[in-house]
N, C-alpha and C positions, 0 to 999 in steps of 0.2 A: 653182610646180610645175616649171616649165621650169628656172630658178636651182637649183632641188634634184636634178634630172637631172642639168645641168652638174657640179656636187661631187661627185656619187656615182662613186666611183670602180670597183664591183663592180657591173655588172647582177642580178645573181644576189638581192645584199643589197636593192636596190630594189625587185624582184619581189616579195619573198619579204615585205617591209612592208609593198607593198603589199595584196598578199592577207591578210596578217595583218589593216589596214584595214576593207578588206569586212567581216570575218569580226566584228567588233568593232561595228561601226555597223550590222552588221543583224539585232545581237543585240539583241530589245527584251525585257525583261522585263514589261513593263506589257502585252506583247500576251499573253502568255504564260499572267501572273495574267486575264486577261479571257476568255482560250478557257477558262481556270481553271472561272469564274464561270458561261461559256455553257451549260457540260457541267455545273455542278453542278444548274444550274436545269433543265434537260433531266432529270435524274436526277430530282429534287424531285417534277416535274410527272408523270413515270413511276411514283414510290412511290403517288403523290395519287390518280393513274387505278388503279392494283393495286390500294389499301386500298379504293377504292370500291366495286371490281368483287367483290372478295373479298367485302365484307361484302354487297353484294347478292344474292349466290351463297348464304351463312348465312340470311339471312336468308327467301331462298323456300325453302329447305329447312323452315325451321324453319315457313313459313304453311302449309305443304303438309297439316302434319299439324295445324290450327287450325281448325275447325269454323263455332265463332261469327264470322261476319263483320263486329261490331262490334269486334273483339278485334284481328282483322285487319287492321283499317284502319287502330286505333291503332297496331298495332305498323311498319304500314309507313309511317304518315307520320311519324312518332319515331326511325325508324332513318336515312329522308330529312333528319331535320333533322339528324340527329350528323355526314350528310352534308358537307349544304350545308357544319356550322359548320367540321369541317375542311377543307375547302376553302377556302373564302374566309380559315381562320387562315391559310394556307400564301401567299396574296397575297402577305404583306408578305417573302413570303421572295425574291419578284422583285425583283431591282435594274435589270431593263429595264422600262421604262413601258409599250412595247406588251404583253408577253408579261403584266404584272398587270393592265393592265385589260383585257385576254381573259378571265384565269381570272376576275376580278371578274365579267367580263358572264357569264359562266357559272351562278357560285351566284347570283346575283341573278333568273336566268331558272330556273333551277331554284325558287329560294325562291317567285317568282312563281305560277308554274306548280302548285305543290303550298299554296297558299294559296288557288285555286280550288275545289281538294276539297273536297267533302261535308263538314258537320261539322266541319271543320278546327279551329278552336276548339275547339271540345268532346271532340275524340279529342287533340290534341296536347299532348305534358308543358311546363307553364310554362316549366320553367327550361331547359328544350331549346331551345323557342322564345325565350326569352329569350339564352341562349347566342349561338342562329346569327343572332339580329337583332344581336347585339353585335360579334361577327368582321365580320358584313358590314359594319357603319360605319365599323371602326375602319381595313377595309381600305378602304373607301371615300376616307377622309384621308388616307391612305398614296398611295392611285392619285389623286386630286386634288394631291398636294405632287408625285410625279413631273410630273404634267400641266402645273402652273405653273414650273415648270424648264425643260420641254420648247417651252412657249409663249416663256414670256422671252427662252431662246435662239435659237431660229428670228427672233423678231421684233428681235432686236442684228443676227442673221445680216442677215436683210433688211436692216437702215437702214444697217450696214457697208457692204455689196457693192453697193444698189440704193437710199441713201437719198435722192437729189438725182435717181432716176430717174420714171417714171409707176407707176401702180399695177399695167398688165400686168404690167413690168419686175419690180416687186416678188413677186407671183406667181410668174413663171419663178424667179426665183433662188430663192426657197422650196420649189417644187415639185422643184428640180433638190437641194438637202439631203433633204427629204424620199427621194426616191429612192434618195440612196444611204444614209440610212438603212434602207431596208425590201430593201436588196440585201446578199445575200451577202458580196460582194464590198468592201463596206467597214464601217465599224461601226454598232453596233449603237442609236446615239441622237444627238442633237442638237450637242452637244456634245464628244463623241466625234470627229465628223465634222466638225464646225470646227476642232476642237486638229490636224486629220491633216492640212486641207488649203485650211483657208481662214486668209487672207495678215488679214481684218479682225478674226480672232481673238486678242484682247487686244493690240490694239494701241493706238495713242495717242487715235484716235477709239472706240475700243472704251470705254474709261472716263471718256470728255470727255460723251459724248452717249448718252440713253436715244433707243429706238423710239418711234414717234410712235402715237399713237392708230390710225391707218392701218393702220399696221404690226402693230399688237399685233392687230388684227381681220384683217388676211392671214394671220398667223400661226393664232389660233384658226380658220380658215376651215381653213387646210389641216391642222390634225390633229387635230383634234376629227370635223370634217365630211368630212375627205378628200378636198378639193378640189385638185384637177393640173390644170395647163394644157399641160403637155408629157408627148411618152408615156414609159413606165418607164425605158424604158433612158438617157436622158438625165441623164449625170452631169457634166456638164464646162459649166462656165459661166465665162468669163474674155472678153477683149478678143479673145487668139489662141485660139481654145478647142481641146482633142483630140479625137481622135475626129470620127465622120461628122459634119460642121456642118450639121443640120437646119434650124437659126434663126438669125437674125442681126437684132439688134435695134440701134438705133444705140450702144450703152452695151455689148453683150457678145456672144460669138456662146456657140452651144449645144451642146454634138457629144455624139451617142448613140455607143455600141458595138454 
C-alpha cells in the first residue's frame, strides 16, 4: 500500500480508487438475495395469517344463521382442519429453521387442541383430516432436515473454536453463535454466521475432524432445549474479544455490546 502511494503520481487518482474500492467490496449481492428471502417469508406468513383470519370471518358468518348444532360443529371443526392443512403446507416455504418450526409448533397445537372436541371423529371429513395429518409430517421432515443442519453445524462450530477446551468452554462458544443468530444484527442461522465471522469455518480442521459425541449433545442442548450460559448480548468470543469483556476464560475472552 505504501509502495502504491510512493508511484501514484496524482492524489486525486488515488482517492478516487480508493473510494471506487469501498464502493466495490461492500457490494454483497448474497446479502441482498437473503433480505430478498427475509421479506418474502415475512410476506408468506402475512398472506397465511389474512387467509386464516378471512376464512374464520366466512365462516361465523355463515354458523350464525345454522340452527342444528351438530351441523355446526361439523362445519367449524372441517374449516379448522383446511386450516391447520394450510398452514403447516406453507412450512416448507421457510428456509429459516427457527421461523418453520414456529409455524410447525403452531398447526400442531392447533391440530392438538381441536382433536380434543367433542365427537371429533364423528363430525370431521376423512380426507380433510387425512390432508392436514399429511402437511403436518411432511412439514415435520422438512423442520427435522433443517434441525440436523443446524445441529451439525453449531457442533463443527464447537469442536473448531472450543475442541481441546472443557465442556463450559464449549457451551459459551455455542451459546455466543447461538446469539447472534437470534440477533438482528447478524444472520439469520448457523451457518450463516460462521461463513461471516468464524476463522474455523472450512478450514483445514473443518474437514480433517468431525464433533465428538460431547459436542454434538452441547449442540442439541442449546437449540433444541435453549440452553445459554452467557446473557444475550454476548457476541464476540476470540483470545482479544470486542466489545465489553464480561468473561474471560483461559482459551477466549467474551465481550457483550
Amino acid at each position: 500500500m505504501n509502495q502504491g502511494r510512493r508511484n501514484c503520481k496524482n492524489f486525486k487518482k488515488v482517492i478516487m480508487f480508493l473510494l471506487a474500492l469501498i464502493v466495490l467490496t461492500s457490494f454483497n449481492p448474497t446479502s441482498a438475495v437473503e433480505k430478498n428471502i427475509a421479506n418474502e417469508n415475512v410476506q408468506k406468513n402475512l398472506e397465511i395469517s389474512n387467509f386464516i383470519t378471512t376464512t374464520n370471518n366466512s365462516t361465523a358468518k355463515i354458523l350464525r344463521k345454522i340452527k342444528n348444532q351438530a351441523l355446526r360443529t361439523s362445519i367449524k371443526i372441517n374449516v379448522q382442519l383446511d386450516n391447520i392443512a394450510y398452514q403447516a403446507g406453507h412450512v416448507v416455504d421457510n428456509l429459516n429453521y427457527y421461523e418453520a418450526r414456529k409455524s410447525l409448533s403452531e398447526a400442531e397445537k392447533k391440530m392438538a387442541k381441536l382433536m380434543k372436541e367433542k365427537n371429533f371423529f364423528k363430525r370431521a371429513d376423512f380426507k380433510k383430516l387425512q390432508n392436514a395429518t399429511k402437511k403436518i409430517y411432511i412439514s415435520e421432515q422438512y423442520v427435522y432436515q433443517l434441525e440436523t443442519t443446524e445441529i451439525y453445524m453449531l457442533a463443527k462450530a464447537i469442536h473448531g473454536e472450543a475442541g481441546v477446551c472443557d465442556k463450559d468452554e464449549k457451551y459459551r462458544v455455542g451459546t455466543v453463535v447461538m446469539n447472534r443468530v437470534e440477533s438482528d444484527l447478524f444472520q439469520s442461522n448457523v451457518e450463516k454466521v460462521l461463513k461471516e465471522g468464524y476463522s474455523c469455518y472450512m478450514n483445514d480442521l473443518w474437514f480433517k475432524e468431525e464433533p465428538t459425541q460431547e459436542e454434538f449433545d452441547i449442540a442439541i442442548d442449546i437449540i433444541i432445549n435453549g440452553t445459554r450460559t452467557l446473557p444475550k448480548n454476548v457476541f464476540y468470543q476470540s483470545k482479544i474479544a470486542y466489545g465489553t469483556i464480561i468473561f474471560e476464560s483461559k482459551w477466549h475472552q467474551y465481550g457483550a455490546l
